[in-house]
C-alpha positions as CSV (number, residue, x, y, z in Angstrom):
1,X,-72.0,-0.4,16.5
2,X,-69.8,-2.9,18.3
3,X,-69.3,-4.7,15.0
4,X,-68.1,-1.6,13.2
5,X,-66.0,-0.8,16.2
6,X,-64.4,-4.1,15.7
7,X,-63.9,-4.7,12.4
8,X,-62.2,-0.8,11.9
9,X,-60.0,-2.0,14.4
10,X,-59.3,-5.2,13.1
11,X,-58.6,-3.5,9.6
12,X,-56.3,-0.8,11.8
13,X,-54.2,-3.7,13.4
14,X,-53.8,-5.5,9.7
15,X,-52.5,-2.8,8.4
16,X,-50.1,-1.9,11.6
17,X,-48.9,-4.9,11.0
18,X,-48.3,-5.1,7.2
19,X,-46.9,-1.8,7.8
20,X,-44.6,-3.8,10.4
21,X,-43.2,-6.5,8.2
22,X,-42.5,-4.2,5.3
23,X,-40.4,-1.7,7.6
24,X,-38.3,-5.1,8.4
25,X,-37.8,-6.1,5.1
26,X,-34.6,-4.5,3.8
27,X,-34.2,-3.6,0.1
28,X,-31.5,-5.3,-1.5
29,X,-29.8,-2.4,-3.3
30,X,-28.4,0.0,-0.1
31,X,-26.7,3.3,-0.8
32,X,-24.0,4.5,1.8
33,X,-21.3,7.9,1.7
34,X,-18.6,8.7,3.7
35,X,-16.5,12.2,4.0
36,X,-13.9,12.4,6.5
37,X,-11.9,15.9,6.3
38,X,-9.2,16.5,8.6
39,X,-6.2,19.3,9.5
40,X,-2.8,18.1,10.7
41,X,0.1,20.3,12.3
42,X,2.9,18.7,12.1
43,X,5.7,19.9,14.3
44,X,8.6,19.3,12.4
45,X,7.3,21.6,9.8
46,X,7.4,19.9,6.5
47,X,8.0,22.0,3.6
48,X,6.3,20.0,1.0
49,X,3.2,19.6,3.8
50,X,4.1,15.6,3.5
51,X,4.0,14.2,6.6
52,X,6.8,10.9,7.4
53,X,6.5,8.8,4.4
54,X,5.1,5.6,6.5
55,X,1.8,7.5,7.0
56,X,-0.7,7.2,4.4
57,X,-3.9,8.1,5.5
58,X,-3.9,12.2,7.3
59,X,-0.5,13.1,6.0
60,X,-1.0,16.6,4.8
61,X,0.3,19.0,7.4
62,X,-1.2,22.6,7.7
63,X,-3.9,22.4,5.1
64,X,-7.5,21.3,5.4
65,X,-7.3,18.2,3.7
66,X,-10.2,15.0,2.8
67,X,-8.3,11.9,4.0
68,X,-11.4,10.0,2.3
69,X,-14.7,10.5,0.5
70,X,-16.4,7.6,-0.8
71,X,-19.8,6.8,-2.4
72,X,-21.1,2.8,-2.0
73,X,-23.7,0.7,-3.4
74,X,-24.0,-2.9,-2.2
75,X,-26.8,-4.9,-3.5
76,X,-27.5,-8.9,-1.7
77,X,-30.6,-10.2,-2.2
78,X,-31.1,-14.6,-1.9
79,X,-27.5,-15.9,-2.8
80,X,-26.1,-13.3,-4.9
81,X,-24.0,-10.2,-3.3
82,X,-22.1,-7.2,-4.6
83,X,-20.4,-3.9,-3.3
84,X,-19.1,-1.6,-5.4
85,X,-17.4,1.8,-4.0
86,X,-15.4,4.9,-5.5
87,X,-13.4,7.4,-3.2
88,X,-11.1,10.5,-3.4
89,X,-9.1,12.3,-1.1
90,X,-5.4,11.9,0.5
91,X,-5.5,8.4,1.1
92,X,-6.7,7.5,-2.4
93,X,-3.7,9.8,-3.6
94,X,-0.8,7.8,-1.4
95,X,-2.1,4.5,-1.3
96,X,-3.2,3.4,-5.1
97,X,-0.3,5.8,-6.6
98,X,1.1,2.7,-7.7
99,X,-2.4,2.0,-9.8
100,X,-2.8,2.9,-13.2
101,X,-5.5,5.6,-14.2
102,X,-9.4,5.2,-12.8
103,X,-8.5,2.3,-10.9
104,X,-6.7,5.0,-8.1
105,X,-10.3,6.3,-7.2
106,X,-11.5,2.2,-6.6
107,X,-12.4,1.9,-3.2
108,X,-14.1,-2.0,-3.8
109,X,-15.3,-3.8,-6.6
110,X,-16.7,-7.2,-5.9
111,X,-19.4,-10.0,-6.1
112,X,-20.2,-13.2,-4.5
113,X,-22.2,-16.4,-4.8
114,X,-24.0,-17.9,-2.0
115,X,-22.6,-21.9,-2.7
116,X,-24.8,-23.5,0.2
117,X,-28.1,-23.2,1.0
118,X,-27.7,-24.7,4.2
119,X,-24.9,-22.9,5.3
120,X,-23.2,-19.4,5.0
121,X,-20.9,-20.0,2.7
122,X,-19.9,-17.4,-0.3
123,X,-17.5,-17.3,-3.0
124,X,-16.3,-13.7,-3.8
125,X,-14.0,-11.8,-6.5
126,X,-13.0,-8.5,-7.1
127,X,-10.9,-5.7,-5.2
128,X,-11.7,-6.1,-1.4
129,X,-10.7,-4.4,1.9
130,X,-8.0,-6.3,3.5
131,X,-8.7,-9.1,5.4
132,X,-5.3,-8.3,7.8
133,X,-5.7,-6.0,10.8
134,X,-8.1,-4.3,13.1
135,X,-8.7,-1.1,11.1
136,X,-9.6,-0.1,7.9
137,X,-9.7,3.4,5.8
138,X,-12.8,4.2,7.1
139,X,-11.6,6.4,9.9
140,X,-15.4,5.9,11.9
141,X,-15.0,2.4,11.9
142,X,-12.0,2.6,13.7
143,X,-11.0,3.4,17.9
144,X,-8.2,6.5,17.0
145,X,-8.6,8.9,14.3
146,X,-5.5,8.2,12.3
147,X,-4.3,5.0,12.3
148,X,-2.1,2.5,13.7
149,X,2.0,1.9,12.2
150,X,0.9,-1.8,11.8
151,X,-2.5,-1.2,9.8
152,X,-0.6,2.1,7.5
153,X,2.2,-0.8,6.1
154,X,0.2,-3.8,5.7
155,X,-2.7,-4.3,2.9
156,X,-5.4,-1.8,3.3
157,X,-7.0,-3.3,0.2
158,X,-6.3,-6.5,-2.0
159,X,-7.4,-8.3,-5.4
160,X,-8.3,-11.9,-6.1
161,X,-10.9,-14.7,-4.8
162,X,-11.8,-15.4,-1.4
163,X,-13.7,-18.5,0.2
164,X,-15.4,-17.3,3.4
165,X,-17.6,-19.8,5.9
166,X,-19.0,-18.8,9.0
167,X,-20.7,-21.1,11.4
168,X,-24.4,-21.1,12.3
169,X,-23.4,-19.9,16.0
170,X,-21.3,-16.8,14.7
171,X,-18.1,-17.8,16.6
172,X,-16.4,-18.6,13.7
173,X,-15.8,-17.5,10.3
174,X,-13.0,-18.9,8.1
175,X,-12.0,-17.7,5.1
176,X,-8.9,-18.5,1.9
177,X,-7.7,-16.3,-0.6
178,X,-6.1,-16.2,-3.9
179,X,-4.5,-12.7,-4.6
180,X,-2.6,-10.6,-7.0
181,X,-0.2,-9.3,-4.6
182,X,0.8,-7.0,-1.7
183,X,-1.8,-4.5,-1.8
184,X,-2.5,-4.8,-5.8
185,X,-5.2,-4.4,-8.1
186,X,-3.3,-5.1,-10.8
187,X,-0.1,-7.6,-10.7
188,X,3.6,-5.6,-11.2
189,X,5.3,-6.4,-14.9
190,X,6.7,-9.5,-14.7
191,X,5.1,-11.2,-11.6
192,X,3.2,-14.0,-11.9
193,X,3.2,-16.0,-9.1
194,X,-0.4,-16.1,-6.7
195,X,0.0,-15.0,-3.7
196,X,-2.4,-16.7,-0.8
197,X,-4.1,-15.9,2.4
198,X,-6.1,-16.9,5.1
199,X,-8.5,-15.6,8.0
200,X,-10.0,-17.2,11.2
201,X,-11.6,-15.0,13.2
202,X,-13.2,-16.8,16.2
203,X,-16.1,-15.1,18.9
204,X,-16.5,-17.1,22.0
205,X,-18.4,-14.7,23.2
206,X,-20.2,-10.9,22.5
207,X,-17.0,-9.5,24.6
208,X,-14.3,-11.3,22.7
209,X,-12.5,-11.2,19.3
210,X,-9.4,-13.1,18.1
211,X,-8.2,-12.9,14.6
212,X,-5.5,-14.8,12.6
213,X,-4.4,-13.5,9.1
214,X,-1.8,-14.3,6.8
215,X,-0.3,-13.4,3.3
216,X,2.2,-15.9,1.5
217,X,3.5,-14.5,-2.0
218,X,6.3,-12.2,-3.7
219,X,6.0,-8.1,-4.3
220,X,8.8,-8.7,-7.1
221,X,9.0,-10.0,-11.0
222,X,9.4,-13.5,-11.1
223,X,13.6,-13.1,-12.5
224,X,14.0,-11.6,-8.7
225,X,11.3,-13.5,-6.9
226,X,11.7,-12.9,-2.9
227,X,9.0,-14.8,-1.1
228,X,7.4,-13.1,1.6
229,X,5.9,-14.6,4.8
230,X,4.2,-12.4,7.1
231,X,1.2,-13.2,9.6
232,X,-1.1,-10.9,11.8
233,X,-2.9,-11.7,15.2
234,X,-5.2,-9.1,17.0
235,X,-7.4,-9.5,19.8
236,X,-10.5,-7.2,20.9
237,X,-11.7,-7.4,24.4
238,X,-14.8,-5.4,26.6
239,X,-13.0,-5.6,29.9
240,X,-16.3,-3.6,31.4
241,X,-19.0,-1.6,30.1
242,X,-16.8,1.4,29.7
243,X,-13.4,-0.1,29.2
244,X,-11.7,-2.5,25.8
245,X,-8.6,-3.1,24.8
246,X,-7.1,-4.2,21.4
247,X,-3.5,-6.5,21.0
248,X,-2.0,-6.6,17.7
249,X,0.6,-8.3,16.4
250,X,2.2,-8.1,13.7
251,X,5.3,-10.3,12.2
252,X,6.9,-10.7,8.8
253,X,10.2,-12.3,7.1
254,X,11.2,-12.1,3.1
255,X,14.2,-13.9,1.1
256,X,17.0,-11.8,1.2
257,X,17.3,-13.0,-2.7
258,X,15.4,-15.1,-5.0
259,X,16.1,-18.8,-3.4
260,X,17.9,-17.5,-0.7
261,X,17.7,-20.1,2.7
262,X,17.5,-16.5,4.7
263,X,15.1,-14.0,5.5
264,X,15.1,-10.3,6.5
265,X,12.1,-9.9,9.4
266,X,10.2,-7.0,10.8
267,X,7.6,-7.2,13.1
268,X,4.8,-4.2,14.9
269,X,3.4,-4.8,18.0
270,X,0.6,-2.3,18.8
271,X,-1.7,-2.0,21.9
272,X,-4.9,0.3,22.6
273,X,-7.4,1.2,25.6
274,X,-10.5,2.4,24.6
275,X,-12.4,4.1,27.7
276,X,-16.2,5.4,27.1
277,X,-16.4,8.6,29.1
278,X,-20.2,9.2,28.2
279,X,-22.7,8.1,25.6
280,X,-21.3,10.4,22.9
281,X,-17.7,10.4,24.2
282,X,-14.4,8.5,24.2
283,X,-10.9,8.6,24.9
284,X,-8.5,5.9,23.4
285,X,-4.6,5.4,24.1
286,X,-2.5,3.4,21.7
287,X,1.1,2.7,22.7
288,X,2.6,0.9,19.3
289,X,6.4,-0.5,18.2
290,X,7.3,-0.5,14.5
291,X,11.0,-2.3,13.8
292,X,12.1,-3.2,10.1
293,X,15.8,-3.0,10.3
294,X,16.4,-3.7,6.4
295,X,13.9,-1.5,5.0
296,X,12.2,-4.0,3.8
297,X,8.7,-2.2,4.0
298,X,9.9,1.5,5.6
299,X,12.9,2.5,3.7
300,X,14.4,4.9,6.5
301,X,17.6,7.1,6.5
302,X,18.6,5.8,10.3
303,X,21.3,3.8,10.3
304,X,19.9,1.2,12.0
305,X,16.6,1.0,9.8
306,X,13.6,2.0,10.8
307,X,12.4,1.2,14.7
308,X,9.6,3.5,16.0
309,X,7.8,3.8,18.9
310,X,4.6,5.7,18.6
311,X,2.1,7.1,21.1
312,X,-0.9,8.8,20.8
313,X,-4.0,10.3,22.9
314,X,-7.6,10.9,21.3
315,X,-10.8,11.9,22.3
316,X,-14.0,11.2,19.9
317,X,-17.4,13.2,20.2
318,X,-20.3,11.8,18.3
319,X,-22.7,14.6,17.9
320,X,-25.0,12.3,16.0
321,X,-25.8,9.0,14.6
322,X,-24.1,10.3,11.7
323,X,-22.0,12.9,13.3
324,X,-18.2,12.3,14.6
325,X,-15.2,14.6,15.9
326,X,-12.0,13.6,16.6
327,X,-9.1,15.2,18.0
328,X,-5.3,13.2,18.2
329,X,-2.2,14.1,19.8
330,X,0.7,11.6,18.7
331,X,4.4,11.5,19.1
332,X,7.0,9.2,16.8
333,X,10.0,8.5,18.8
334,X,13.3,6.7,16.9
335,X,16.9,6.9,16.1
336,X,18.7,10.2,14.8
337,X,17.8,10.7,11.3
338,X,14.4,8.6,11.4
339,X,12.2,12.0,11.3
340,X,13.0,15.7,9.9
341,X,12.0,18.5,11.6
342,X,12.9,22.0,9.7
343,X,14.4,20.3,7.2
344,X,17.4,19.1,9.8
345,X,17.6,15.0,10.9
346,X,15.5,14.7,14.0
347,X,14.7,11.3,16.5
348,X,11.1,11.9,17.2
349,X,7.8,13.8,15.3
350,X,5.2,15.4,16.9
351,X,1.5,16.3,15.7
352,X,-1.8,17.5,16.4
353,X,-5.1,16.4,14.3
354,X,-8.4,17.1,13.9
355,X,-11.3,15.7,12.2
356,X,-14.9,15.5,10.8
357,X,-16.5,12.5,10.0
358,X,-19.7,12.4,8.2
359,X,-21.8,9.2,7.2
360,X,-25.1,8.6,5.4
């Protein structure tokens, strides 16, 4: 009887353990979704129901709205990788306008090649997510529901071929890039010169972040080529268990014409406190500076150019692992005639926003 007793429960803790090793075995083809829909009320009452033309991601006033909904496969398995993702919603709309036909509904398209056995280092091409900035168009991925003046005019996605290493300790992770532009899939008639990037992020330890990014090329046909320069540093730090901040930086300078010895300049410093109120709550504060005096990326009506300061409160509730609501409250203040509020020139914009973010 003993022996029976013993070998059923040998047999039991066999298969416990089988059972075990195949639930940690992950399958190399993973399907993901993402819906986020939102309703803005923009203050200064927009007609059209566009918000300020510098905000690409939630800028529909007074209509319930999908900023992004987005289907994913990514399949890596030994030395091979791929992702490939397509998406709809207001953010597609404003931010691939410039792309010609299917390719506006392309969230990613890439694949890489594992060149080391020995170490983790990958070759990829295809349509990425920026490697500039903290955020990215997945509003759950980021601290504040909308997002920041910095991240809404620099790359939120890019084309090209990308080197990426990151050391056996995971503090750092390096990375080169050969692109088609400024936020291209495909290159603008006439242009072709590369344009070239790089990324260090570096982890001393599980409570600090520090990334470097750059882009080097020209948004312009070669005949009026204006090289562009411009460089992004961030840093993410847990102060406490309930407390982080992030510090960005962003600074850029272009040729005022093609072999010109001077350069236009605009730069975006942005700062946010994260504070965890609860397990399934948090409030964040961003306090953020956008100044591009010649237009070079905002093309205002001031003046003076464009120079914004923006503020903004929001709270997050996550009612589930898959689950997330967000409310925002954020002011725009700048010079006479930077904003429009019924129709008339106006210094500052106010708005509420609200939001539901689902994932799977």
């Amino acid at each position: 009887m003993k022996s029976i007793l013993f070998c059923c429960g040998l047999t039991a803790s066999v298969i416990s353990a089988a059972a075990q090793d195949s639930a940690q075995v992950q399958p190399p083809l993973a399907i993901s979704g993402y819906i986020e829909v939102y309703y803005t009320y923009d203050f200064g009452l927009p007609a059209s129901h566009n918000r300020p033309v510098f905000l690409y991601s939630h800028n529909r006033h007074n209509e319930a709205a999908i900023n992004l909904a987005m289907i994913k496969a990514a399949y890596r398995k030994d030395r091979v990788r791929a992702n490939i993702a397509f998406m709809a919603g207001t953010y597609a709309n404003a931010n691939l306008s410039a792309e010609p036909g299917v390719l506006k509904n392309l969230y990613e398209a890439n694949a890489g090649i594992r060149l080391s056995a020995k170490h983790d280092l990958w070759i990829d091409a295809g349509v990425f997510s920026s490697h500039i900035g903290f955020e990215s168009a997945v509003g759950k991925d980021n601290w504040t529901l909308t997002r920041s003046m910095a991240a809404e005019n620099s790359p939120y996605y890019e084309t090209g071929a990308r080197i990426v290493y990151t050391s056996a300790s995971g503090k750092w992770q390096l990375s080169g890039l050969v692109l088609n532009g400024w936020q291209r899939m495909q290159r603008i008639d006439g242009n072709n010169t590369p344009a070239f990037g790089h990324q260090v992020t570096w982890k001393p330890g599980a409570r600090i972040t520090v990334n470097s990014s750059s882009f080097i090329g020209s948004d312009r046909p070669d005949s009026l080529r204006q090289m562009r320069y411009f460089h992004d540093l961030y840093a993410i730090i847990d102060l406490n268990h309930t407390l982080s901040l992030t510090a960005g930086f962003d600074i850029g300078f272009e040729q005022t014409a093609k072999k010109s010895k001077t350069f236009n300049s605009w730069y975006a410093p942005v700062l946010l406190l994260r504070c965890g109120a609860s397990e399934k709550s948090t409030l964040t504060a961003r306090i953020e500076y956008y100044c591009d005096r010649h237009g070079i990326i905002v093309d205002a009506a001031a003046p003076d150019g464009f120079r914004t300061w923006g503020y903004s409160m929001n709270y997050d509730l996550r009612i589930n692992d898959n689950l997330l609501w967000r409310t925002e409250a954020r002011e725009f203040a700048g010079s006479d005639g930077t904003f429009l509020k019924n129709g008339q020139p106006a210094s500052n914009n106010f708005a509420l926003t609200t939001a539901i973010a689902i994932s799977f």
